[in-house]
N, C-alpha and C positions, 0 to 999 in steps of 0.2 A: 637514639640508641643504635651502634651497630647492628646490620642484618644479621649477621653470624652468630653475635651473642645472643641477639632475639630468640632466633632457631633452634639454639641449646639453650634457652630458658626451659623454652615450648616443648621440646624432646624432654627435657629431666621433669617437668609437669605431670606428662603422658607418663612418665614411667612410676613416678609416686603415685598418680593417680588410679593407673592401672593394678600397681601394686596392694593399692589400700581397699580396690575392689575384691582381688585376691583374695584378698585376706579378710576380708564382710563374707566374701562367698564361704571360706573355710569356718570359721566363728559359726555362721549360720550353720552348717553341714556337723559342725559337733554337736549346736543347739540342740537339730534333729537328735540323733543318735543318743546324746543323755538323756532325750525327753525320751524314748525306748527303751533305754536301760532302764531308767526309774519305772517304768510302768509295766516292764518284765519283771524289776526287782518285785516288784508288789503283789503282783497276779499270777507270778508262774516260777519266776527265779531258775530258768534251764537256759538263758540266754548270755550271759553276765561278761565271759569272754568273747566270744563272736564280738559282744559291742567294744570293747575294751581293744580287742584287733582293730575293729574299726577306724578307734579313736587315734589308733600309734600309726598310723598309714599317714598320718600329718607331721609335719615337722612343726612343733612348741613353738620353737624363734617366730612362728609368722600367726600365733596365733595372741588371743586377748589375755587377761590374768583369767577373764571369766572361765573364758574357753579350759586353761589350763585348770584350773578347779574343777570343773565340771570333769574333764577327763580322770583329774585324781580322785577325784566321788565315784568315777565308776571301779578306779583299779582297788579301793578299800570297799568297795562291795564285793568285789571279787576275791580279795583277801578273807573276806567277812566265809564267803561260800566255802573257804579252803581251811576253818576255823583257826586262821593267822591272826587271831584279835589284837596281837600287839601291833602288826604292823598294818594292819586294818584302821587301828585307833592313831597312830602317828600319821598314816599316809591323809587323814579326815582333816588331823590338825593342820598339816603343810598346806592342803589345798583351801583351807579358812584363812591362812596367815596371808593367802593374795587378795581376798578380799575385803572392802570396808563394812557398809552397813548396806547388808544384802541379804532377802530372803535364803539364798542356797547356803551364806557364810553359819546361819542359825543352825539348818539343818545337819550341815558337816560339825556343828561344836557337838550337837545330839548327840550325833552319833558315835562320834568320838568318843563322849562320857559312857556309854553305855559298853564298847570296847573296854575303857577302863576298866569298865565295872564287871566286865563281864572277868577280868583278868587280877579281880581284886585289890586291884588300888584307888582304895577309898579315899584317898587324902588327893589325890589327880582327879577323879570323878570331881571331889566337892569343886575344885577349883576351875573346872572345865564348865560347871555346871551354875557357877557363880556369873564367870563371863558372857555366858549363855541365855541367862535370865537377863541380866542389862541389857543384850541386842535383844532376845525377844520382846523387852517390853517396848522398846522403841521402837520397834515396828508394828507392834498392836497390829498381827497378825494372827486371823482366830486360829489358823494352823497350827504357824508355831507356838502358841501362847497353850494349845492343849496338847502339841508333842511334849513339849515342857512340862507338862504336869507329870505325863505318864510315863516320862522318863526316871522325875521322883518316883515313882509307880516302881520301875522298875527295881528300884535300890533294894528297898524293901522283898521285895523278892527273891533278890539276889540272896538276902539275909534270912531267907524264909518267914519273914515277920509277913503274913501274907493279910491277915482280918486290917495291917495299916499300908497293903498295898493298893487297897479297894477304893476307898474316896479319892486317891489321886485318878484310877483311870476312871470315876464314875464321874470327876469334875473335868476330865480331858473329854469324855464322852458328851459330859450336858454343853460345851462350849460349842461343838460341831453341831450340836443336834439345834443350838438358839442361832445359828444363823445357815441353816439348811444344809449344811456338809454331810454329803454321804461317807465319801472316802476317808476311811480312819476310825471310822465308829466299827468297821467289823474287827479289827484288833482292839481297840480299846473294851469291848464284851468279851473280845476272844480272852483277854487277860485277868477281865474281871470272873467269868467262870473257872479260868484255870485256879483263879487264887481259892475261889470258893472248893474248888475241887479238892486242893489241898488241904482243905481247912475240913474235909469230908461232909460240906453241907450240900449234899449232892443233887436238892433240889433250886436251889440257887444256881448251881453251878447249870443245871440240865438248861434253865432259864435265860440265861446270858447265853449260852454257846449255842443255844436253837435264833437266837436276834444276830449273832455273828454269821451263823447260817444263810439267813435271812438276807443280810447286808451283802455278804461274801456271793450269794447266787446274783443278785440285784449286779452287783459289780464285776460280774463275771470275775471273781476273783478265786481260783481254784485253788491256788498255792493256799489261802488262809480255810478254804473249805476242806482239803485234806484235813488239813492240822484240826479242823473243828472235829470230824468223824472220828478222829485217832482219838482226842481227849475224852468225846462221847463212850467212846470203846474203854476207854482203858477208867475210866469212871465207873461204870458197871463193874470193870474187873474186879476196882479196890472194893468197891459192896459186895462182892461175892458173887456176883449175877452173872454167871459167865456167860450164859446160849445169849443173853443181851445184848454181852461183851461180844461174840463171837458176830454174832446178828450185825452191830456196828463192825466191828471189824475187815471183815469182809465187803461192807461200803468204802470202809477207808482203801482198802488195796484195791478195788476195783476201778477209784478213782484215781490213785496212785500209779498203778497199770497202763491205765488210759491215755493217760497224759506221760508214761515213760519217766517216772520221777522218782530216780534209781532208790534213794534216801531215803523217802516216805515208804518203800517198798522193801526197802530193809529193816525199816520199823516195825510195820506191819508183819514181816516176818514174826521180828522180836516178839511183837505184842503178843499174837496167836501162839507161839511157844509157851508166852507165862499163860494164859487163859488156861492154853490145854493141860497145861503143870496145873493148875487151882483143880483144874475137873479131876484129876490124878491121872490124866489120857499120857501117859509119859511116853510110848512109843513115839507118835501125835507130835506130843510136845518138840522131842527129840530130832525128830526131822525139821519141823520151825527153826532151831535153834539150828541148824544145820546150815538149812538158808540162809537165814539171816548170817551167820558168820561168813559163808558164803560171797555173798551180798557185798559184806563189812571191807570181809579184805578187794573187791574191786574194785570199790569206790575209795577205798583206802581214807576209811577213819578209824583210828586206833582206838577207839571210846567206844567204838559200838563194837568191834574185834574183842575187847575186852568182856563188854557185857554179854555178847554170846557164847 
């Protein structure tokens, strides 16, 4: 073989070669950074763009389909944060449509259903949730085989049929619990006391949301332990129990505070307004609801602008 052509074999080699290191290095470097998002999404949820800036510092063209799903997993998380659930629920579907039969492809159909469903289209949900269950079962993963439950879970919810939201997250919960999974059982109690809460069995509910508790300090997961305080607080409300309600309450936003989690803290607001409305403290009350609108308009959600 010519010397010459040899030497530009070996050069165009080095350079694929190089390149495809390149590009393991970068795949790798977003691995990182989804595997932070997701564990921000779960435990604290104050990080969601920072990762998402992260992610767009790479140019696509040199990255995996994985790589590119992953990045769209975090920007429909961040949709998700912006209460965009329409384009939260399409941005889940695009980044599933790059993958075949892959734990993350399950994940992204979930979530995508639950977007649907959060936005009312029940006849999308069913079909989103159809194709969902045939990857989940083929992966006989206890994960996803019990996100899948409590995603049913959630339908129900959505519909306020709450007493047949309960066996789906109590069968999402016994799945984690029969092969030692912690992570996921603090929302799966967290949901099964909300239901109960609604349903005013307030001892049931007290019961579930003190194991989510439980599970949520164990995991250092604060984001789902506000949310337990807040429901604990506002539990007592609906019985009438206000110094209760006040007693939690005051947990809730101290933790809220703490951690700088503007939303929980505008809740909190909210919540201590109706308390102090139930005691008839209307002055009291009136400045809560101040804050909280306050609050409402900086973080600029129009649903809580309204309810204050």
């Amino acid at each position: 073989m010519n010397s010459t052509i040899t030497t530009s074999i070996i050069a165009l080699l080095l350079v694929i070669m190089s390149a495809c290191g390149k590009n393991s290095t970068y795949d790798s470097q977003i691995e990182i950074i989804h595997e932070q998002a997701v564990k921000n999404h779960r435990t604290s949820r104050d990080s969601i763009p920072y990762f998402l800036n992260e992610c767009l510092k790479y140019d696509t063209l040199q990255l995996s389909d994985l790589s590119k799903a992953r990045i769209l997993h975090i920007k429909g998380l961040d949709y998700e944060a912006k209460l965009n659930y329409d384009s939260a629920g399409i941005t889940f579907l695009n980044a599933a449509s790059l993958l075949n039969d892959h734990t993350l492809k399950a994940t992204l159909l979930l979530r995508s259903a639950v977007d649907v469903l959060t936005n009312q289209e029940y006849k999308k949900y069913n079909h989103i949730m159809a194709d969902a269950e045939k990857l989940v079962n083929k992966l006989n993963d206890p994960i996803h085989l019990a996100a899948f439950q409590a995603k049913k879970g959630e339908y129900y919810i959505e519909i306020a049929a709450y007493e047949k939201a309960i066996p789906f997250f109590t069968k999402a919960d016994s799945i984690l619990e029969n092969h030692d999974i912690l992570i996921g059982r603090e929302y799966f109690q967290y949901r099964i006391g909300f239901s109960y809460r609604r349903l005013s069995k307030y001892s049931q509910a007290f019961d579930h949301i003190k194991k989510s508790i439980s599970f949520s300090t164990q995991l250092n997961n604060n984001y789902r332990l506000t949310l337990n305080l807040l429901d604990i607080s506002r539990m007592y409300r609906d019985a009438q129990r206000f110094d209760e309600a006040l007693k939690w309450e005051q947990k809730h936003l101290d933790l809220a505070t703490a951690h700088q989690n503007r939303e929980q803290i505008q809740r909190g607001y909210e919540n201590m307004g109706i308390i102090h409305a139930g005691k008839k403290d209307w002055d009291t009350a009136e400045t809560y609801f101040k804050k909280s609108l306050k609050m409402a308009i900086e973080i600029n959600e129009p649903a809580s602008v309204g309810d204050a």
